[in-house]
BALOFI-936506 format. One record per atom (N, C-alpha, C): z, y, x; residue in one letter. Coordinates in steps of 0.001 Angstrom, whole numbers, padded with zeros to 6 digits, always signed. Each point is the difference from the previous one (the first is absolute). Layout:
N
ZYXa
...
***
This chain:
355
-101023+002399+027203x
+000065-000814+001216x
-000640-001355-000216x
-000039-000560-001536x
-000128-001102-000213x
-002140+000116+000325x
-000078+000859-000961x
-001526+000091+000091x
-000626+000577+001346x
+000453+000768+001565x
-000111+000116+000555x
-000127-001618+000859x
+001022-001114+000090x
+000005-000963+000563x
-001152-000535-000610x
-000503-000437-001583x
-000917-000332-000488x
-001505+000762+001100x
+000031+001228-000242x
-001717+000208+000789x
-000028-000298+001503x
+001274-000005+000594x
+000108-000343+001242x
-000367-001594-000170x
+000355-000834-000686x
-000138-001503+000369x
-000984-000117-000743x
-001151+000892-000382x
-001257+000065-000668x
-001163+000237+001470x
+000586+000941+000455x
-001068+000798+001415x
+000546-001463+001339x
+000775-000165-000444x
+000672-001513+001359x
-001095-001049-000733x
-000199+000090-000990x
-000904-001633-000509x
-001323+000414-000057x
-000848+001084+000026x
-001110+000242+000404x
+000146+000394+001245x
+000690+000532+000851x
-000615-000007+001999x
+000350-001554+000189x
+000756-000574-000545x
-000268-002018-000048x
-001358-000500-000139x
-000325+000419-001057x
-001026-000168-000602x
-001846+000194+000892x
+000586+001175+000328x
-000936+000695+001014x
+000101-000969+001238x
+000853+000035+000661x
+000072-000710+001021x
-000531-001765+000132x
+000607-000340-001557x
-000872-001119-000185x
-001197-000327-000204x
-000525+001304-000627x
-001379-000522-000048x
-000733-000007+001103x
-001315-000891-000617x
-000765-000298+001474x
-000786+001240+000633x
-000563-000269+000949x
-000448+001215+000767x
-001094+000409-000499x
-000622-000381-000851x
-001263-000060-000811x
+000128+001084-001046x
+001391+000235-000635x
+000222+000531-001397x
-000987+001395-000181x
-000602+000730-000406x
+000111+001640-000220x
+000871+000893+000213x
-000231+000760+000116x
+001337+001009+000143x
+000035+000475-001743x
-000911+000438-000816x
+000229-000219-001318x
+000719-000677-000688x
-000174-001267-000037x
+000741-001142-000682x
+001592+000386+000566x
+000357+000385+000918x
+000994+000486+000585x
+000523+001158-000461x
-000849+001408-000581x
+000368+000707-000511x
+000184+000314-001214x
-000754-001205-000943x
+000415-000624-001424x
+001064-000230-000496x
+000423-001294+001570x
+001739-000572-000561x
+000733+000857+000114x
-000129+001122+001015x
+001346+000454+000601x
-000153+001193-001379x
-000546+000478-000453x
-000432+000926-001090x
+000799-000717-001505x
-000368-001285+000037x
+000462-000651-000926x
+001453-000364-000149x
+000803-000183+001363x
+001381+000181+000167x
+000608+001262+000056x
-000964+001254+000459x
+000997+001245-000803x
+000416+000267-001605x
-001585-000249-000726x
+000183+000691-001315x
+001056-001105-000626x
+000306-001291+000480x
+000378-000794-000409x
+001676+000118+000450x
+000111+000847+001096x
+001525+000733+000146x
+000374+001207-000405x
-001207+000902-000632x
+000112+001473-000726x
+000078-000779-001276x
-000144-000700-000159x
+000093-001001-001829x
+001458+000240-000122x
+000401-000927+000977x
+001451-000132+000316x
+001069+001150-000086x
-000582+000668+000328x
+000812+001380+000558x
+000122+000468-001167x
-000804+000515-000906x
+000040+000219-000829x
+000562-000363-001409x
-000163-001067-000228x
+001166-000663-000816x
+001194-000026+000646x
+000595+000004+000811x
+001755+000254+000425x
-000342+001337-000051x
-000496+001105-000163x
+000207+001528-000221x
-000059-000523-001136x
-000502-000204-001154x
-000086+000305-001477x
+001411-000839-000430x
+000551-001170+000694x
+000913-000644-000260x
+001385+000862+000200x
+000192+000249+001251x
+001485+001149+000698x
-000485+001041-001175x
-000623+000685-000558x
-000021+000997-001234x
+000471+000235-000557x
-000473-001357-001013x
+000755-000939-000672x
+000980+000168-000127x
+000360-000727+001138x
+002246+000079-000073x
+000755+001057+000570x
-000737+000779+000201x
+000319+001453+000302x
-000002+000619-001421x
-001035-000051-000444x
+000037+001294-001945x
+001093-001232-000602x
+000337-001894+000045x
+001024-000295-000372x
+001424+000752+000235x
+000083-000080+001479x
+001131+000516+000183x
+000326+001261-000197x
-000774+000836-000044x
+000128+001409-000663x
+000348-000100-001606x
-000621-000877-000513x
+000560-000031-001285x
+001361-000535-000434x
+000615-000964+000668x
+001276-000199+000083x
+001294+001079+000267x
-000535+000791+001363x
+001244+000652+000201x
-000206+001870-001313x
-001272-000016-000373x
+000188+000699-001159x
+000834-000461-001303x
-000208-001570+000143x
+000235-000028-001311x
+002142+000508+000234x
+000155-000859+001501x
+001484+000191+000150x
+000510+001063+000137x
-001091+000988+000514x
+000947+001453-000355x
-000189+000610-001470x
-000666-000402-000930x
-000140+000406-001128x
+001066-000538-000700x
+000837-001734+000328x
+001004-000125-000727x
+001050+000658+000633x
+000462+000503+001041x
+000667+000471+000931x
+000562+001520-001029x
-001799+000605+000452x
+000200+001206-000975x
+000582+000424-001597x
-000237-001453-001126x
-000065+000238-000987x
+001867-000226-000224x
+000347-000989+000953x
+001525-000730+000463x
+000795+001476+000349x
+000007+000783+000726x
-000100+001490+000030x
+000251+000866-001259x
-000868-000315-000163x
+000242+000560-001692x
+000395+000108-001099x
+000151-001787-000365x
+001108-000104-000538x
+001330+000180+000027x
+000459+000621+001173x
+001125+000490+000191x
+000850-000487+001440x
+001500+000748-000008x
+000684-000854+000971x
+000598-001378+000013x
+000367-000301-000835x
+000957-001299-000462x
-001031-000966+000075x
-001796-000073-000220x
-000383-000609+000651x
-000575-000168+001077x
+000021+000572+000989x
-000303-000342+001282x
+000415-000614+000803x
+001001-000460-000148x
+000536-001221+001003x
-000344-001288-000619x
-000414+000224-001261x
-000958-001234-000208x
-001047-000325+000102x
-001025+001320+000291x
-001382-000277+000471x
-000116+000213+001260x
+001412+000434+000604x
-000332+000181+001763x
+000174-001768-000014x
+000890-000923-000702x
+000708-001415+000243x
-001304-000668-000512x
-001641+000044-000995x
-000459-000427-000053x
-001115-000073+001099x
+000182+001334+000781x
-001203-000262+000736x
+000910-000039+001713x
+001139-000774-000433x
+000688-000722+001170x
+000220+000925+000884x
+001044+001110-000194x
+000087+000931+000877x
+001755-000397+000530x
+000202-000828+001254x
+000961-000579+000276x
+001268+001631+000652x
-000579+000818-000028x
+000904+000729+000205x
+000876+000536-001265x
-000066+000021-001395x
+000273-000090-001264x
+001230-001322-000004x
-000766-000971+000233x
+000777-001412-000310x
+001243+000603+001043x
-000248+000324+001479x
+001204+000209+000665x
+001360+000545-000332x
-000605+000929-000625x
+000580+001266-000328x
+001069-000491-001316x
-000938-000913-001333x
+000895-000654-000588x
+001156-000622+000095x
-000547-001148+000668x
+001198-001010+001224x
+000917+000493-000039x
+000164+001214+001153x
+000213+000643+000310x
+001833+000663-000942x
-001206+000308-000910x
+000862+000925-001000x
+001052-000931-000870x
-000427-001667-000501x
+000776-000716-000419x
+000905-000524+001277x
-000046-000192+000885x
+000786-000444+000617x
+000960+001329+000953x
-000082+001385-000952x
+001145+000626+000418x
+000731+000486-001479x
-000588-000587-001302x
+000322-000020-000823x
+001414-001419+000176x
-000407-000959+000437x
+000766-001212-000088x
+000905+000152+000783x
+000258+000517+000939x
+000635+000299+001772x
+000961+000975-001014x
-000249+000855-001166x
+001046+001288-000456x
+000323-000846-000837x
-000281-001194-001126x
+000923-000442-000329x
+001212-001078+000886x
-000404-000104+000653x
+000914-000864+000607x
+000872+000531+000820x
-000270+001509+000336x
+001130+000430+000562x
+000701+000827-001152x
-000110+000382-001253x
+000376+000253-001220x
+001174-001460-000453x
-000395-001282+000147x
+000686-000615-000478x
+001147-000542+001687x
+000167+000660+000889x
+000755-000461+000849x
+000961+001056-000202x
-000708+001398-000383x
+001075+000951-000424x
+000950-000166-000827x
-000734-000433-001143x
+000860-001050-001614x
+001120-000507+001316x
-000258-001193+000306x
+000701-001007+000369x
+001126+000910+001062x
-000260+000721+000609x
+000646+000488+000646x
+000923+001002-000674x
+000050+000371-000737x
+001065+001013-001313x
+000720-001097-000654x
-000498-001110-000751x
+000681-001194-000296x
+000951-000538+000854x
-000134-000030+001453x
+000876-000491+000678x
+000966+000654+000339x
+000018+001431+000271x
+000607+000816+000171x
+000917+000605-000728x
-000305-000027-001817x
+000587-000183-000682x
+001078-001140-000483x
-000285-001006+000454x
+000428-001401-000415x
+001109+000216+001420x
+000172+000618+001301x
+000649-000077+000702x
+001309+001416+000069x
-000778+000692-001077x
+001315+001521-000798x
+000572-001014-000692x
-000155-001079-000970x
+000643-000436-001068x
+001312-000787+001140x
-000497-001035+000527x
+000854-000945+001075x
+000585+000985+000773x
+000022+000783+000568x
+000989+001278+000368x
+001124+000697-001137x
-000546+000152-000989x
+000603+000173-000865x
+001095-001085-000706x
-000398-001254-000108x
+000420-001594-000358x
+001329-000231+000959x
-000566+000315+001137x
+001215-000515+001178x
+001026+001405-000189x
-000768+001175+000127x
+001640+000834-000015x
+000532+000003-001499x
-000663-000257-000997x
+001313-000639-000909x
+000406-001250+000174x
-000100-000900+000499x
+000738-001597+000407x
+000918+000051+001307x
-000236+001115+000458x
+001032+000908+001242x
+001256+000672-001065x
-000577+000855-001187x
+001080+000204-000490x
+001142-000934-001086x
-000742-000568+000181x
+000452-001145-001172x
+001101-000877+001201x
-000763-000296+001313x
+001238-000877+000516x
+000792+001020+000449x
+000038+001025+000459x
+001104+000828-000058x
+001151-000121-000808x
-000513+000250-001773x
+000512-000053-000942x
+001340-001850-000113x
-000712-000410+000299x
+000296-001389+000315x
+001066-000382+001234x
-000373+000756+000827x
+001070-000152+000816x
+001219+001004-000274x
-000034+000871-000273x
+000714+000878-000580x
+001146-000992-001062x
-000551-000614-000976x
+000601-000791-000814x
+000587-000817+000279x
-000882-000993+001032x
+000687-001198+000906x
+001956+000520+000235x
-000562+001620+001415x
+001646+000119+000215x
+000753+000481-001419x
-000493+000680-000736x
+001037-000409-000808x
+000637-001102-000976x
-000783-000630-000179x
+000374-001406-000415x
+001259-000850+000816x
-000940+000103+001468x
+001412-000191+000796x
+001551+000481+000104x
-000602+001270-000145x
+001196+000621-000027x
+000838-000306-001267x
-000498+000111-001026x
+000642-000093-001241x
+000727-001965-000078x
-000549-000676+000809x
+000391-001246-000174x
+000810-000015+001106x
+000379+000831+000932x
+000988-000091+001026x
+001404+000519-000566x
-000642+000964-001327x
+001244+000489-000872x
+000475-001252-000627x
-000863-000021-000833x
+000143-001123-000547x
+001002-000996+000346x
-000782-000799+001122x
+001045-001070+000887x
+001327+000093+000173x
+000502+002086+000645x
+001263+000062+000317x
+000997+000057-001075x
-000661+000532-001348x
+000624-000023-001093x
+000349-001531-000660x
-001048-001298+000250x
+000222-001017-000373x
+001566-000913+000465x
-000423+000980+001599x
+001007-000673+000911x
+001362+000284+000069x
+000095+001144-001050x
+001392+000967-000204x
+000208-000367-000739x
-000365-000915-001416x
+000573-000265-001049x
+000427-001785+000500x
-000790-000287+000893x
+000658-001704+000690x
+001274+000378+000247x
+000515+001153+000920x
+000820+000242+000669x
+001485-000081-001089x
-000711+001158-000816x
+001251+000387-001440x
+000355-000986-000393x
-001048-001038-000390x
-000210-001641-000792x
+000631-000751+000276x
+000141-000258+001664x
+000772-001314+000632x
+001508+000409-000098x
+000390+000993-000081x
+001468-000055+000063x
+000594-000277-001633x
-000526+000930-001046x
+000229-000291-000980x
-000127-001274-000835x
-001093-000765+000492x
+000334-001468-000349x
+000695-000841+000758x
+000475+000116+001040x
+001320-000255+000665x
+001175+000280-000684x
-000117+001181-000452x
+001445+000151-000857x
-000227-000307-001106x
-000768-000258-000522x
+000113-000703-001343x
+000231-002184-000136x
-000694+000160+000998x
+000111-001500+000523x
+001572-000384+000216x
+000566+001018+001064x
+001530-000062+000062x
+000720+000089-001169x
-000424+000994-000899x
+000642-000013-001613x
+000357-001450-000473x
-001303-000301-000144x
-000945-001665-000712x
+001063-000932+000727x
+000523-000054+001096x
+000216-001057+000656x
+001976+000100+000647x
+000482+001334-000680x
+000928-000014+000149x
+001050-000505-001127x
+001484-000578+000454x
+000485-000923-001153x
+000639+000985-001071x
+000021+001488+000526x
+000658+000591-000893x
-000494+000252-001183x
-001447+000357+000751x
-000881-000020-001432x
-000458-001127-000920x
+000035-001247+000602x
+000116-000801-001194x
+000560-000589-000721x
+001252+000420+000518x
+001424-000003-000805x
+000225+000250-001176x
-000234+001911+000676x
+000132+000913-001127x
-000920+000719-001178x
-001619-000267+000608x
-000897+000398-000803x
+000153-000881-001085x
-000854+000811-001063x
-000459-001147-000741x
-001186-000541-000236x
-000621-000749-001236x
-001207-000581+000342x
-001010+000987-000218x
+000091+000877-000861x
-001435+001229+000552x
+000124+000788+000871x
+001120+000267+000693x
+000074+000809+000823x
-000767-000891+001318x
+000142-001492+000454x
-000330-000363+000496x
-001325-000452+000151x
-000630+000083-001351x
-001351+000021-000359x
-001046+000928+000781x
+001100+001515-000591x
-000942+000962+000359x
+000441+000161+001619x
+000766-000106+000771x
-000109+000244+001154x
-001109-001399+000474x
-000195-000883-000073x
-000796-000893+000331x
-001246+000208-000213x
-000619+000658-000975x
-001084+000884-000405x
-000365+000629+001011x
+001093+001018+000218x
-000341+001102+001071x
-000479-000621+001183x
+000776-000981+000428x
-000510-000747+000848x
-001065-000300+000290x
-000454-000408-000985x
-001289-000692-000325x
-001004+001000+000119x
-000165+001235-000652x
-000392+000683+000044x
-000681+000859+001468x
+001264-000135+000475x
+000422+000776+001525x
-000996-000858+000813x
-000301-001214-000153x
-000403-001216+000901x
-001804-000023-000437x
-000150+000525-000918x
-001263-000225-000578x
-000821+001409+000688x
+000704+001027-000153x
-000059+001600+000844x
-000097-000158+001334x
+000500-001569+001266x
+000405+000682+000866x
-001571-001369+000453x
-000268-000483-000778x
-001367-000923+000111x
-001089+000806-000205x
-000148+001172-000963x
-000745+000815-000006x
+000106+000348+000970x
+000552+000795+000435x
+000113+001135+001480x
-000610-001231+000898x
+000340-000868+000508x
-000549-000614+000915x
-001204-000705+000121x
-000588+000253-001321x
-001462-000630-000084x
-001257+000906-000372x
+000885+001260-000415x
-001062+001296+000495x
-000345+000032+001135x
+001001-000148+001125x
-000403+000610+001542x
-000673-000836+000628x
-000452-001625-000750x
-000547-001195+000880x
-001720+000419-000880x
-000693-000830+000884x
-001360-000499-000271x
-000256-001394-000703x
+000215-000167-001125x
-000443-001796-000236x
-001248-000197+000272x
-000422-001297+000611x
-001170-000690+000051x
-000687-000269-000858x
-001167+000353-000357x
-000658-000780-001216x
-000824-001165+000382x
+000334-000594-000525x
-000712-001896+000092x
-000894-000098-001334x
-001397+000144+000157x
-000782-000545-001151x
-000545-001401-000030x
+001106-000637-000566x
-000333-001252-000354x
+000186-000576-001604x
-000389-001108-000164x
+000437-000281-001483x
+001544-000791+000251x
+000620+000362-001606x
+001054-000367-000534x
+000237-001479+000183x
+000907-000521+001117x
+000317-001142+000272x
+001321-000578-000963x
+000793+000132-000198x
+001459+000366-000784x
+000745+000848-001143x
+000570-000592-000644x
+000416+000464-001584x
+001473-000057+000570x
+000026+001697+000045x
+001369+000803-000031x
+000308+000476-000898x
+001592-000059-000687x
+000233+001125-000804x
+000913+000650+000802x
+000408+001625-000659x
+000634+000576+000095x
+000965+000486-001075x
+001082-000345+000069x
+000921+000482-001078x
+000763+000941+000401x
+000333+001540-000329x
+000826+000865+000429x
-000186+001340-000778x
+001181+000235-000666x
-000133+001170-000918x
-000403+001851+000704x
+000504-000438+001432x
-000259+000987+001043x
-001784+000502+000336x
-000489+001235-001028x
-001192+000123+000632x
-000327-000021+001340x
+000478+000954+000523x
-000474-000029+001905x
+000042-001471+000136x
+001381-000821+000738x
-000278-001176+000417x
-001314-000849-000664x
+000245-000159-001345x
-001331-000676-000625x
-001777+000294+000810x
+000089+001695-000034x
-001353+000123+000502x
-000410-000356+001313x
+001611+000171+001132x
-000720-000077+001237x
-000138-001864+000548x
+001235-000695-000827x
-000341-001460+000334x
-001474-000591-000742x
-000344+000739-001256x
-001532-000404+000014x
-000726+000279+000873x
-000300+001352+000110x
-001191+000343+001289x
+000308-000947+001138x
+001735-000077+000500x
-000936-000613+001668x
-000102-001341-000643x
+000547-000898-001272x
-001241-001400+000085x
-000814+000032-000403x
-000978+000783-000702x
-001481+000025-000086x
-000976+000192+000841x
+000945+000945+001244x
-000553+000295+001527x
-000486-001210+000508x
+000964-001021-000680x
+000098-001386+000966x
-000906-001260-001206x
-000272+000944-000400x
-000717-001274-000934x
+000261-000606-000875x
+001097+000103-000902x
+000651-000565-000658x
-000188+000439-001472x
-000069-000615-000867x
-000139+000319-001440x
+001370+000111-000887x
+000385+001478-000233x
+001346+000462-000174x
+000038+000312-001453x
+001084-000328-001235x
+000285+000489-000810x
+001444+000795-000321x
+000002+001318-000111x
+001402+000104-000258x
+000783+000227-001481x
+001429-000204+000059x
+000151+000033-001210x
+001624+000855+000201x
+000225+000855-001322x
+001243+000750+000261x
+001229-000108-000462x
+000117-001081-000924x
+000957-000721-000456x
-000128-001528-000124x
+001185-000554-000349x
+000070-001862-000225x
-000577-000368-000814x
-000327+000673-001022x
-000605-000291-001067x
-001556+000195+000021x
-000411+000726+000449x
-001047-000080+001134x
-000573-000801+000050x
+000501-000416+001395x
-000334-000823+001099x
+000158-001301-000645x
+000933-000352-001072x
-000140-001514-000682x
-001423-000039-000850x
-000234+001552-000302x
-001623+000170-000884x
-001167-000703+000817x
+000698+000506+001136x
-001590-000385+001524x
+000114-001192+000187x
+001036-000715-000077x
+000654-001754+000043x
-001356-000655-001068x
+000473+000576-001142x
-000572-000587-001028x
-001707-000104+000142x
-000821+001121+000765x
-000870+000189+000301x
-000931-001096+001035x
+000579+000326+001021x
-000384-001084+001095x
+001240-000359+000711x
-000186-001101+001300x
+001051-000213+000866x
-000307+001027+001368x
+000992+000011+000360x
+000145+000584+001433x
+000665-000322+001226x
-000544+000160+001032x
+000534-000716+000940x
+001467+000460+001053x
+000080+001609-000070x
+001202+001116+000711x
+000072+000637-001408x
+001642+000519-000218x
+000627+000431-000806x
+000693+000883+001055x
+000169+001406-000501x
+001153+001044+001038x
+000407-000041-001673x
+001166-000242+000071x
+000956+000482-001502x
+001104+001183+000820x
-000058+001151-001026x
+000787+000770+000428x
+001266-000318-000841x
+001845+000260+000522x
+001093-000608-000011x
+000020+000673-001453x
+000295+001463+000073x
+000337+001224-000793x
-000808+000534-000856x
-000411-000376-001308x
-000675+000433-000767x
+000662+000034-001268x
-000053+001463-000247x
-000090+000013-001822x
+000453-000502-000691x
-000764-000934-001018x
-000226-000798-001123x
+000422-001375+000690x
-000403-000458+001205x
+000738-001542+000603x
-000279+000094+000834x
+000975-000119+000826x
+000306-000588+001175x
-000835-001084+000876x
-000762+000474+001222x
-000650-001250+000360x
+000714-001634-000004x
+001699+000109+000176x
+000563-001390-000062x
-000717-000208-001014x
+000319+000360-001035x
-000543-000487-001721x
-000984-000325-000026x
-001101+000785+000306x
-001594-000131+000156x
-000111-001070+000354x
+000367-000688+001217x
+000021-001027+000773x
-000269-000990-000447x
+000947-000755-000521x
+001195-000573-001120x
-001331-000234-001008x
-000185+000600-000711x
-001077+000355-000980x
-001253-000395+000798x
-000346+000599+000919x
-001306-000861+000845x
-000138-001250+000086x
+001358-000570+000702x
-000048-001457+000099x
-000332-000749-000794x
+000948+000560-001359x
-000184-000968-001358x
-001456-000423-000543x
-000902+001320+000206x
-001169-000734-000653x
-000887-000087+000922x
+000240-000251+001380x
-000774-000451+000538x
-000168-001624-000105x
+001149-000117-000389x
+000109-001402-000510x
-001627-000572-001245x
+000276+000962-000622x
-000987-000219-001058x
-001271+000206+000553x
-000158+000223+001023x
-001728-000377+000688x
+000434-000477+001325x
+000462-001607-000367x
-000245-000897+001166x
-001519+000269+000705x
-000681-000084-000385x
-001823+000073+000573x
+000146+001136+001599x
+000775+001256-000359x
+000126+000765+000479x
+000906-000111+001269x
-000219+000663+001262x
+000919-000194+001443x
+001052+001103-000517x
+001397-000377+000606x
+000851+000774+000224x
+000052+001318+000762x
+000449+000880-000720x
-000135+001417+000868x
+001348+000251+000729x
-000549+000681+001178x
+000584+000572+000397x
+001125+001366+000012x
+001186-000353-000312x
+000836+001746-000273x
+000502+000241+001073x
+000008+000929+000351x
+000389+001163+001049x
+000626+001177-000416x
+001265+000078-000380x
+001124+001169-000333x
-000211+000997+000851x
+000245+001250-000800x
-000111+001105+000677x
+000906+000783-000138x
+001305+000443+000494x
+001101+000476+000030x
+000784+000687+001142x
+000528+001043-000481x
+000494+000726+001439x
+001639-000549+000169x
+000562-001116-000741x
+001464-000976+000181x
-000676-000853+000633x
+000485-000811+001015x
-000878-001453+000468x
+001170-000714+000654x
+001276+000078-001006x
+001392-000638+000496x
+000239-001309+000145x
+000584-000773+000360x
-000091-001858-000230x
+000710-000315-001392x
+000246+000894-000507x
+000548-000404-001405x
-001762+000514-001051x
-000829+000932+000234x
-000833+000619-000677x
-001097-001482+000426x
+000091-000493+001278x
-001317-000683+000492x
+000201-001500-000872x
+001363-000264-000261x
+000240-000900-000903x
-000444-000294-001132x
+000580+001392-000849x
-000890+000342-001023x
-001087-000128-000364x
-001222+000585+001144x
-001078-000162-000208x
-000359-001425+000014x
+000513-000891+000639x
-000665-001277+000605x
+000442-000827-001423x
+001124+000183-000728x
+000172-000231-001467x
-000444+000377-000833x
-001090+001367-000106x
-000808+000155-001203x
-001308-000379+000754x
-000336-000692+000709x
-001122-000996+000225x
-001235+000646+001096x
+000673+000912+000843x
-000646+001104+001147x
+000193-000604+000890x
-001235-000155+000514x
-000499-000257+001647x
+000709+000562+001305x
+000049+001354-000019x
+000305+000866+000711x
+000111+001193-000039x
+000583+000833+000769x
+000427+001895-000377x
-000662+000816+000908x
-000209+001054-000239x
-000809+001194+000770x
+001080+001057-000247x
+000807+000370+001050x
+000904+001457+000143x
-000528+000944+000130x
+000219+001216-001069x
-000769+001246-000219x
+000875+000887+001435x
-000683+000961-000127x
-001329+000518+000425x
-000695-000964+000563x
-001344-000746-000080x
-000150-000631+000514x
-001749+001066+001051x
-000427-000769+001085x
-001017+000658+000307x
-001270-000795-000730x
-001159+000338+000215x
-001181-000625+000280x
-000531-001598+000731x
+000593+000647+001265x
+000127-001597+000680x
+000882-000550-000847x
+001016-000012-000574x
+000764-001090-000539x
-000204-000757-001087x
-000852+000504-000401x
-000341-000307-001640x
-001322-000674+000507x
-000840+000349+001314x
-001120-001303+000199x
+000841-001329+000751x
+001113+000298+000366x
+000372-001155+001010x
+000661-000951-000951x
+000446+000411-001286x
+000228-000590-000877x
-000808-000532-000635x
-001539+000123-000355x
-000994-000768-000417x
-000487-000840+000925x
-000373+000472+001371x
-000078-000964+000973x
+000889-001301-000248x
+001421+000015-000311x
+001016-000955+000221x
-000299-001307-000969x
-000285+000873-001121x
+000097-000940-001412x
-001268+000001-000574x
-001655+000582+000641x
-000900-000852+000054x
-000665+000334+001285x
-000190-000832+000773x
-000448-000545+001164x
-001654+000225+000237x
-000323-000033-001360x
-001240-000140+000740x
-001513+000937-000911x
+001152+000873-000473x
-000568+001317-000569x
+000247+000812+001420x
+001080+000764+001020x
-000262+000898+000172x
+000147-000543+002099x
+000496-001141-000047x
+000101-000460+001390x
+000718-001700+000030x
+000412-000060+001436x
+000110-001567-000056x
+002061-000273+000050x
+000147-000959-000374x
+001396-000024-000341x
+000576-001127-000547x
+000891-000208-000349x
+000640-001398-000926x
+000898+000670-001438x
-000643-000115-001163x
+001052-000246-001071x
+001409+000186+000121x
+000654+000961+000061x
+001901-000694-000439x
+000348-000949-000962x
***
């Protein structure tokens, strides 16, 4: 097309030509040029044929050479052909790859939702399993609860049957203790040991009544130096516990000889001396307290507090002559034995005045 426009704007510039010249020209000279603008467009023509040839036997040689690697790619086998279809850019290959990794990736991931999904499912047999044994366990538990109850409802009525037996018999022994016949006619151990019993009876009937209560526990530090003197285990243990409940720093001791050991030790501020002991007599003890308290002026005077189930105006005498503060009548309770520290220190367990 290109060399066609060429002889066309060759034959347009000679009938120009023609037309321009003057009227004079030859018709020769006319058939010179126009002669001279063909061979001069068959020139033309001819080189773009020898040229398009050219790149025609080029391009023939190219797509031989590509089916010859095509062919030889072929030949070498299967495993490579998707690499010589991928070198000579065959995008339906590449698709097909894609393709294939991304349903490779799509199966692991629904492979690992499966995982996850057996994991959970498993992990939710175990917690099924977890709760119906913690189902059987509070079963087990409540099960125990009522009997616990139950067994402490025994408990209780049996506690409450031996109060019952308790109160009369230390009534009659009290009446014994306090009648003139008997102190007439007994003599002095006989009167010993019924006073014992007494004692005894009174220490039993403080037990019973401090099983069936709840004491408070108060965690505080040791405000006060108590002793306890009383050959009576029970009483001893339960007047410690409730003042340690209360804060108080308690030593006990089970004879006079004792308790003058604990003298010698430090001072103290409450003394419970029990009346009836053993080896001496709290009067005696007393007596013996006073004396060397003398010998550590430095030291405050303690407090004694008799503990006796006599609390006669001839006995309260007594005491106030072997150098005692005041008396505590057995059986005594709990409350009584704090209202008595309350009294005689003020400002360990509440507010008050000194006697």
């Amino acid at each position: 097309m290109a060399q066609a426009a060429l002889v066309a704007l060759c034959l347009a510039i000679g009938l120009s030509g023609w037309w321009l010249m003057p009227s004079q020209a030859s018709w020769s000279a006319t058939f010179w040029l126009l002669l001279a603008l063909l061979v001069g467009s068959g020139l033309n023509v001819a080189v773009f044929l020898t040229l398009l040839r050219q790149r025609l036997r080029a391009g023939e040689e190219r797509v031989e050479a590509a089916l010859g690697r095509m062919a030889d790619a072929l030949d070498a086998g299967e495993g490579e052909a998707p690499d010589a279809a991928e070198r000579l850019g065959d995008p339906q290959a590449t698709l097909v790859e894609r393709l294939d990794a991304l349903a490779r990736c799509l199966q692991g991931q629904v492979d690992r939702w499966r995982c996850e999904l057996d994991a959970r499912r498993g992990a939710e047999r175990r917690l099924a399993d977890d709760l119906e044994a913690l189902r059987g366990r509070l079963a087990r538990l409540a099960t125990g609860r009522e009997r616990a109850r139950e067994e402490s409802r025994l408990k209780s009525d049996y506690l409450n049957h031996l109060q019952q037996v308790l109160t009369p018999l230390m009534a009659s022994v009290g009446e014994v203790l306090a009648s003139d016949l008997f102190r007439r006619d007994a003599s002095e151990a006989e009167r010993a040991a019924v006073q014992g019993l007494h004692e005894r009876l009174a220490d039993t009937a403080v037990l019973l009544e401090n099983l069936g209560g709840t004491p408070a526990s108060v965690n505080e530090p040791a405000r006060g130096r108590v002793l306890i003197v009383d050959d009576g285990p029970v009483n001893l243990m339960l007047a410690q516990q409730v003042l340690e409940r209360q804060g108080l720093q308690v030593c006990t001791a089970t004879s006079g000889a004792e308790a003058l050991t604990c003298l010698d030790k430090q001072a103290y501020d409450l003394v419970f001396m029990d009346i009836y002991m053993a080896d001496m007599d709290g009067v005696e003890t007393c007596r013996t307290w006073r004396t060397r308290e003398v010998d550590h002026p430095e030291r405050p005077r303690s407090v004694v507090v008799a503990l006796t189930a006599n609390a006669g105006d001839a006995d309260r005498r007594r005491f106030r002559a072997a150098g005692m503060d005041d008396y505590l009548a057995k059986p005594y309770r709990p409350q009584d034995l704090l209202e008595t520290v309350k009294r005689w220190l003020p400002g360990v367990l509440g507010t008050g005045e000194r006697a």
